[in-house]
N, C-alpha and C positions, 0 to 999 in steps of 0.2 A: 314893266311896272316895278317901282320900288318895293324894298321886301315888307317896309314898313305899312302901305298902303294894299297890298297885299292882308297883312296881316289883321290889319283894321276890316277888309272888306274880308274875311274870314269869318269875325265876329258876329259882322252883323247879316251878313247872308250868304254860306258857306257855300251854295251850288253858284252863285252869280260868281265866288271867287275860285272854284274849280273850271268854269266855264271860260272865265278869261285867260286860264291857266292850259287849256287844254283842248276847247272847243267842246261841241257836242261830242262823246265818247262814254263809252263805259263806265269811265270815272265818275261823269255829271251824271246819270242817270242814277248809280247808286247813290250818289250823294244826295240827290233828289228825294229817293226813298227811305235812306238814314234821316235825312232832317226830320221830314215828313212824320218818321217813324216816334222821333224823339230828337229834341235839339242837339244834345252834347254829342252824339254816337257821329251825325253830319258835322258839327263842327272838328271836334277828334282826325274825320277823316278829311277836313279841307282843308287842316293844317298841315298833316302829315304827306297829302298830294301837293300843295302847294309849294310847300319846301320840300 
């Protein structure tokens, strides 16, 4: 996936873009519970996993 397209699907739904980045893992589930929790703290962490 380009970084840019990446970056877009970050935005708008940060576990769907951990998920592509890493599969089911640890990662996606907390980013699950971050979105869940409050949007920015899930987005913070899809970006920062993603790249």
């Amino acid at each position: 996936m380009k970084w840019y397209n990446s970056l877009v699907l970050s935005i708008i739904c940060p576990p769907a873009a951990v998920y592509c980045r890493c599969g089911v893992c640890a990662d996606f589930i907390a980013n699950i519970c971050l979105t869940l929790l409050c949007y920015f703290p899930g987005l913070f962490h899809a970006v920062i996993t993603v790249f």
